[in-house]
C-alpha positions in Angstrom: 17.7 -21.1 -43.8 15.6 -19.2 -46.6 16.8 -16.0 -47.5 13.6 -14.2 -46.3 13.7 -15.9 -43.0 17.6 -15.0 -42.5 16.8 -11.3 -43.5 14.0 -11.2 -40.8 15.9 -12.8 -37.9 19.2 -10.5 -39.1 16.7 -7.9 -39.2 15.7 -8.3 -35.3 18.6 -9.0 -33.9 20.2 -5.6 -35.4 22.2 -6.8 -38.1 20.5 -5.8 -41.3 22.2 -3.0 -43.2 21.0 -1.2 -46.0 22.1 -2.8 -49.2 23.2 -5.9 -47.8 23.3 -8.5 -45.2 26.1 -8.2 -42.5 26.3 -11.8 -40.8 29.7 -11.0 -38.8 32.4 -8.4 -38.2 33.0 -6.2 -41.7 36.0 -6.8 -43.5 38.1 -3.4 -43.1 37.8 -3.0 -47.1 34.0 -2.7 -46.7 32.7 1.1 -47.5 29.4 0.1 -45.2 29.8 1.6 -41.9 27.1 1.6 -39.2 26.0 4.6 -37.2 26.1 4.7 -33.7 23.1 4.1 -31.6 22.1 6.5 -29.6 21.1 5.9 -26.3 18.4 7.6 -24.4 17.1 7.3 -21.0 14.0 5.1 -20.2 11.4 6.6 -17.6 11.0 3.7 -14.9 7.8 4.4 -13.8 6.8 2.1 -10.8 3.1 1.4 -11.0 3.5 -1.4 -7.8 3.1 1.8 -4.7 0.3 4.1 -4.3 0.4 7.6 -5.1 1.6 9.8 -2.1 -0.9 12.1 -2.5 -3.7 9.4 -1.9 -1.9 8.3 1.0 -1.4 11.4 2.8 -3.5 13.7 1.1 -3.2 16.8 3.6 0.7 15.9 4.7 1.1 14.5 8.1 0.0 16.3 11.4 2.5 17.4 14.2 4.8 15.0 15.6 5.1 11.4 14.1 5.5 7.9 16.4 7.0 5.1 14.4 7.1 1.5 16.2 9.3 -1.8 14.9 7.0 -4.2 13.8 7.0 -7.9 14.1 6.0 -10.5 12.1 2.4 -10.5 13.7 1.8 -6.9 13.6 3.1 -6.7 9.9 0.3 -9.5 9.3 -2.2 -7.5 10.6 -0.9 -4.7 8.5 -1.6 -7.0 5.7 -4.9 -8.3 7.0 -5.9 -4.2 7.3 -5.2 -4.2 3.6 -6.5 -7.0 2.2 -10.1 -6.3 4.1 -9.7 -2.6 2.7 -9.5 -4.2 -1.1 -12.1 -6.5 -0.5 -14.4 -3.8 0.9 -13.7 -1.6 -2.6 -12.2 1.0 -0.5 -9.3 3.1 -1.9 -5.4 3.3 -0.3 -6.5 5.9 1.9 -8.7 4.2 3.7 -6.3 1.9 4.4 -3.9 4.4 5.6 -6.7 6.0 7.6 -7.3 1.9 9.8 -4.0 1.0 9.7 -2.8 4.8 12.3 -6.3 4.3 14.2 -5.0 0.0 15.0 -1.4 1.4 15.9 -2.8 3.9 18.2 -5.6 1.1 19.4 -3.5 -1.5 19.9 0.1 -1.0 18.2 -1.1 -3.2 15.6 -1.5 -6.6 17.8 -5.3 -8.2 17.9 -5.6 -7.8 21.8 -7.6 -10.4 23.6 -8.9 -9.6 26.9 -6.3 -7.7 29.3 -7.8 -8.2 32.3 -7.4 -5.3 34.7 -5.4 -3.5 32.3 -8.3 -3.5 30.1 -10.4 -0.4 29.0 -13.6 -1.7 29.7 -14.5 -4.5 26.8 -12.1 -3.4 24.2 -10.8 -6.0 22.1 -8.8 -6.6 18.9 -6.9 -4.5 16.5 -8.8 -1.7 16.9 -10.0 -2.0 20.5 -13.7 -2.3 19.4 -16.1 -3.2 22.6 -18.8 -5.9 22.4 -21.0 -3.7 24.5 -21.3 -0.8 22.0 -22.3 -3.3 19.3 -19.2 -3.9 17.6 -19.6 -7.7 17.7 -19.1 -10.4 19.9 -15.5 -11.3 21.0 -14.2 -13.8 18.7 -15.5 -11.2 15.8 -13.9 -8.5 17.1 -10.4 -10.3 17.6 -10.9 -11.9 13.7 -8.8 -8.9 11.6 -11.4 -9.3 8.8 -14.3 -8.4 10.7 -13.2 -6.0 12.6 -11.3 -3.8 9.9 -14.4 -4.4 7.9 -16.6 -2.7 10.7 -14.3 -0.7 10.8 -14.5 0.6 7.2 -18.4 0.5 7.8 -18.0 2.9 10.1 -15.5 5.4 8.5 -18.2 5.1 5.5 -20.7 6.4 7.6 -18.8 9.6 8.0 -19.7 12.4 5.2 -16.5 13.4 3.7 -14.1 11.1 5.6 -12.1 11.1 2.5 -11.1 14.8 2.5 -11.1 15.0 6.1 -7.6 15.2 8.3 -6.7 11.5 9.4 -7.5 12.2 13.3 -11.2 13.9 12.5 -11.6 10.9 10.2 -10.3 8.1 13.1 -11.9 9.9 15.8 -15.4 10.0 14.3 -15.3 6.5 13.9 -13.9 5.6 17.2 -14.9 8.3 19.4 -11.6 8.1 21.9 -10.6 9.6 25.1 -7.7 11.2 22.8 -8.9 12.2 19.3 -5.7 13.9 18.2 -3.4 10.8 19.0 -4.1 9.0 15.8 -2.2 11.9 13.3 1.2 11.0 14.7 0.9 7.2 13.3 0.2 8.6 9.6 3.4 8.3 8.1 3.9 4.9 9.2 0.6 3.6 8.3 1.2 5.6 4.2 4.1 4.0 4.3 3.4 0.1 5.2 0.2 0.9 2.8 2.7 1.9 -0.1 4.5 -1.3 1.1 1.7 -3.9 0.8 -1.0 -2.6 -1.4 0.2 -4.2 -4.3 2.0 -7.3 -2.8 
């Protein structure tokens, strides 16, 4: 190996020493000694979650529910997400569909419940065909109906800097507008979960 090459490599690898080349242990007569290294901490910085403060810009409202999810409801989590991206809409949205489907439908795409069933509703977010949300087998498709959805929450001036509930509620016009805050933390927290996965 060339001398300038072997210097370079030595060089890397931490073994150069002024005035000479070190290429194993120093002999105990050698008068070169090498200072310690010191070590300092490295920030970790994890750029793969969301900020909390886009998730849950206001902090949560009263009282917060929290369900165990299965595999299908963590898809549709996912599904939530993924149409949240695609529509250009920030992590907040997100949060904002993801509390208005677990208080819609805990998160399960709901066919029709027969006479269980408030009126038409249908789907993840228990969107009716009759008010023009789309036929059926739209509304039960995750996709579409998170992306009409989104179209609606886009239709309401200021939804971003408006309280979760106010935001949901405008865009769903329920029986119970106030039920949607208590689902907040758990939607922030699968959106910190999946945004980035």
């Amino acid at each position: 190996m060339n001398t300038m090459l072997r210097k370079s490599v030595l060089g890397v690898a931490g073994l150069a020493f002024a005035g000479g080349l070190a290429a194993g242990p120093l002999h105990a007569t050698s008068t070169t000694t090498a200072s310690p290294v010191e070590a300092k901490p490295v920030a970790v910085v994890q750029a793969d979650k969301p900020d909390s403060g886009k998730l849950i810009p206001h902090g949560v409202q009263g009282q917060q529910s929290r369900i165990a999810l299965n595999d299908e409801q963590t898809a549709n989590a996912k599904a939530i997400i993924a149409a949240t991206k695609k529509a250009g809409l920030p992590e907040r949205a997100a949060v904002i569909s993801i509390a208005t489907s677990l208080q819609e439908s805990k998160l399960e795409n709901l066919g029709h419940l027969g006479d269980a069933n408030d009126h038409d509703s249908l789907g993840l977010f228990q969107q009716r065909p009759s008010s023009g949300w789309g036929t059926p087998e739209q509304i039960t498709d995750p996709e579409y109906s998170t992306t009409a959805f989104l179209k609606g929450l886009r239709q309401v001036d200021g939804w971003q800097d408006m309280p979760l509930t106010e935001a949901a509620q405008t865009v769903q016009v329920s029986a119970y507008p106030d039920a949607y805050a208590q689902w907040e933390q758990q939607a922030a927290d699968l959106v910190a979960q999946y945004w980035n996965s």
